[in-house]
N, C-alpha and C positions, 0 to 999 in steps of 0.2 A: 545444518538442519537435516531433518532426516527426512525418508522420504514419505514418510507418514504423513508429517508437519507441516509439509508443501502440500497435500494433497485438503488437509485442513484446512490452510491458509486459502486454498482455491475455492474450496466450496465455502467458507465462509463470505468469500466478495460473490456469492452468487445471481444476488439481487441485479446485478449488470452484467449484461454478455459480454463474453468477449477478453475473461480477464482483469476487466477493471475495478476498483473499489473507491469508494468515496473517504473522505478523510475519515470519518470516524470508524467506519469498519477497517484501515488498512493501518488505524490505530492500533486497534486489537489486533488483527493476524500480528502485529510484532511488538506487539506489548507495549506501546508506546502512549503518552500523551497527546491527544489534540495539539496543542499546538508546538508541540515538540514536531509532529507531523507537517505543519505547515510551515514553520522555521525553515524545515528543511528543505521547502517547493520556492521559498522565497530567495534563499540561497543556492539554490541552482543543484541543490546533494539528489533533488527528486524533479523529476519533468511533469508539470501540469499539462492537463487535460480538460480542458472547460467545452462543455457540452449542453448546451440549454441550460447557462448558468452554472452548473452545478463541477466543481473541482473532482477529475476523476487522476487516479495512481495506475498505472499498471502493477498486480500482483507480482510480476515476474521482478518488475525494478523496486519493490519492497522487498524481498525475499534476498535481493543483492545487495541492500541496504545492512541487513541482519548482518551478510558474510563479511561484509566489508568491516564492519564494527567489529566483529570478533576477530 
């Protein structure tokens, strides 16, 4: 990924500090499906983050997701 694309990906989970993104925005930074997203939280490929209910990703272990697949 270039480093444009990360820089994207960042600013797009912006809505939360800190790096994090919710399932549907860390859908988009990697092109993915909903629940192809959560599959992945469920099976242990991505580490959840529940924070006043709401399921958060680190940007950084989506973007390692990307490299890992390719």
């Amino acid at each position: 990924m270039s480093p444009g694309a990360v820089e994207v990906a960042t600013n797009m989970a912006g809505s939360i500090p800190g790096g994090f993104a919710t399932v549907p925005e860390g859908a988009k930074i990697v092109k993915l499906a909903e629940p192809t997203i959560r599959r992945y939280l469920t099976t242990k490929k991505l580490r959840r983050y529940k924070i006043g209910g709401r399921t958060l990703i680190k940007v950084a272990d989506l973007l390692g997701l990307i490299k890992e697949v390719k």
